[in-house]
Structure formats: structure tokens, C-alpha cells
C-alpha positions as CSV (number, residue, x, y, z in Angstrom):
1,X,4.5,0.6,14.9
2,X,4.4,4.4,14.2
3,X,2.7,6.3,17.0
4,X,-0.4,8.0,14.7
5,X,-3.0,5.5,15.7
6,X,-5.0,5.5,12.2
7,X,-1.4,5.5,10.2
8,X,0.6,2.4,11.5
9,X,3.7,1.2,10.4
10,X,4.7,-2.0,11.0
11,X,8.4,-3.9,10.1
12,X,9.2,-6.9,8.9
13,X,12.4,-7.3,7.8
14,X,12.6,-5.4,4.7
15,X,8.4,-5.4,4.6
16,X,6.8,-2.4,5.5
17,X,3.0,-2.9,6.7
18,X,0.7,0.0,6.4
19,X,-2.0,0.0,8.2
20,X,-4.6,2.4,7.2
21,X,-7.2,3.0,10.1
22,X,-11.0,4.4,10.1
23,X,-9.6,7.8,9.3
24,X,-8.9,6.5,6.0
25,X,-12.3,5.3,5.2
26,X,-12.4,8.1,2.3
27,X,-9.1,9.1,0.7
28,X,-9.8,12.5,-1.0
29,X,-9.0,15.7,-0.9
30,X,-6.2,16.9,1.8
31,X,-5.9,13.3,3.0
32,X,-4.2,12.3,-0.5
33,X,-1.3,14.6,-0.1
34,X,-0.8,13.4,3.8
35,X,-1.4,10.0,3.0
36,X,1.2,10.0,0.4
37,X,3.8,11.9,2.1
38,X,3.8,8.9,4.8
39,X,3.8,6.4,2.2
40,X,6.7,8.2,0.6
41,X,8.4,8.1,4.0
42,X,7.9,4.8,4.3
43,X,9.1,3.8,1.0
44,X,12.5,6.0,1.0
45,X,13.3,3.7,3.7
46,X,16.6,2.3,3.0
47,X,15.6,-1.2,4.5
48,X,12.3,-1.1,2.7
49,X,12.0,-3.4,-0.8
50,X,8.2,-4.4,-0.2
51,X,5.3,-2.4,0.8
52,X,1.9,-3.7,2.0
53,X,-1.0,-1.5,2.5
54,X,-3.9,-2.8,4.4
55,X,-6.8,-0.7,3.0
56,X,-9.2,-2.5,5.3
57,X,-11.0,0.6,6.6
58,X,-11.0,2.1,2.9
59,X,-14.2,2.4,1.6
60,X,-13.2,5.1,-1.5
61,X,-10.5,6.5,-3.2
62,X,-10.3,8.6,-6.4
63,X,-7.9,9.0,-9.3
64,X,-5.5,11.4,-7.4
65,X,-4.8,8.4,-4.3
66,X,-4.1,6.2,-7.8
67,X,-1.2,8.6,-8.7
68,X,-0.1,9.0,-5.0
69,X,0.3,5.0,-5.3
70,X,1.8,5.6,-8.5
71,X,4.7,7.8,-7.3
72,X,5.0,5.1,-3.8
73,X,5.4,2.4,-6.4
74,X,7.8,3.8,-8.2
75,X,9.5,4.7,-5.6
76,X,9.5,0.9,-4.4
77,X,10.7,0.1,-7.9
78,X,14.0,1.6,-7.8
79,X,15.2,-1.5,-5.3
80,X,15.7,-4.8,-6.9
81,X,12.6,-7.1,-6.2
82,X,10.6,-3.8,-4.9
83,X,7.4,-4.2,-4.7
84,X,3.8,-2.4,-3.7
85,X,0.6,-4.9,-2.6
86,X,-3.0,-3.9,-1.6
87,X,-4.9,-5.9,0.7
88,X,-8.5,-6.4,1.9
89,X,-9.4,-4.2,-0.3
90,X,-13.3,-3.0,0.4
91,X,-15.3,-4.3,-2.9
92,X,-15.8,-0.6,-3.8
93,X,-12.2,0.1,-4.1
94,X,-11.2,-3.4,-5.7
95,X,-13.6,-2.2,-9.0
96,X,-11.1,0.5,-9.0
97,X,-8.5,-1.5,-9.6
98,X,-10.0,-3.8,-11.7
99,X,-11.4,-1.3,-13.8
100,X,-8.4,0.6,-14.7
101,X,-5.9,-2.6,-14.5
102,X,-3.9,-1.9,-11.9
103,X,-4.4,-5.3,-10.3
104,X,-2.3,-6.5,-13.2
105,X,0.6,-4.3,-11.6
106,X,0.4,-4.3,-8.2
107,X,-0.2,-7.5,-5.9
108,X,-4.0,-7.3,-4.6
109,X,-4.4,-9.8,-1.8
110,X,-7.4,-11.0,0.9
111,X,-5.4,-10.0,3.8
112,X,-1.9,-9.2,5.3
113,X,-0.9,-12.5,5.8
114,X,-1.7,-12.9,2.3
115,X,0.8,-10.3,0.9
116,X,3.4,-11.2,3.3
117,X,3.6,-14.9,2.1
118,X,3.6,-13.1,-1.8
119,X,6.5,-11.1,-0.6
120,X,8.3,-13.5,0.6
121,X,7.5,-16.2,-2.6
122,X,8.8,-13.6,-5.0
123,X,12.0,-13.4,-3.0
124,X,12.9,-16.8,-3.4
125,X,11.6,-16.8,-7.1
């Protein structure tokens, strides 16, 4: 895991957990350019095909965190198989997605354990 204790990475394989902690419970503002910097970092990985971010502690995001995700996900595209997932998504945020569609694009799952067992599902398929 990474050492910032609201920001943690963890690896699995070619999976890359984020865990988002309370500090994340509103992504706006300066936050968004932080938060995707990491995520960036974290995708340009070279062992990294599949991220999961556990927005658990998210309570609101805005239409500039959907275009850091965006630039993450297509990021994540350029490897074969790549892939971006959401999971436990507060209800708030999961409108979001639902509203604008991008639940159709991206993976949204209950939990981590969740996403994990997609990744691993669309690596055999």
C-alpha cells in the first residue's frame, strides 16, 4: 500500500486497488487535480491493465472528477483488456453515473471483491 493514509494503493497482480479514504468524501476543487495526478500514476504503471477505485468514503463528485476519470480510463485503455471499475459507490454519486451513462462504460460494482472477481472474468473471456 502507498504510504498517504487516505490515498492507498494496493496490488494485485496487474490490478491496482485505490482506496479513497474520508478525505475524499467531496472531490472538488484542488482535490480533482491531486486526485487525478495519483490516479494517473497509478495507471502509467507498466504492470497495471485494471484499475479499481473504491469510492466508499465519496459522498460527491462533480463533472470535472468525471473528466479526471475520463483521462485515467483512457489511459487504462491503451493496454489490451484495460480496464477502469467503481465500487461502493455512495447512492449520491451512483445517480451520477447513471444519469450521464457512464455505468454503461465503466464496471460499477458493490464492493472490491466484487470488481476483482469482474477483472479477473473478463481476463478469461
Amino acid at each position: 500500500m502507498s504510504d498517504d493514509r487516505s490515498f492507498q494503493v494496493e496490488r494485485k497482480n496487474d490490478i491496482a486497488v485505490v482506496h479513497l479514504g474520508p478525505e475524499y468524501g467531496s472531490i472538488e476543487g484542488e482535490l480533482v487535480k491531486e486526485t487525478e495526478k495519483k490516479l494517473l500514476d497509478v495507471a502509467q504503471q507498466e504492470n497495471c491493465s485494471h484499475l479499481i477505485l473504491d469510492m466508499s468514503h465519496t459522498r460527491f463528485f462533480g463533472s470535472s472528477f468525471i473528466e479526471s476519470l475520463v483521462r485515467v480510463w483512457n489511459e487504462l485503455k491503451k493496454r489490451e483488456h484495460g480496464s477502469l471499475q467503481l465500487c461502493s459507490l455512495q447512492k449520491y454519486c451512483k445517480e451520477i453515473l447513471d444519469v450521464t451513462h457512464l455505468d454503461r462504460i465503466w464496471e460499477v460494482c458493490d464492493n472490491c471483491d466484487q470488481a476483482i472477481r469482474q477483472c479477473h472474468s473478463s481476463k478469461a473471456g
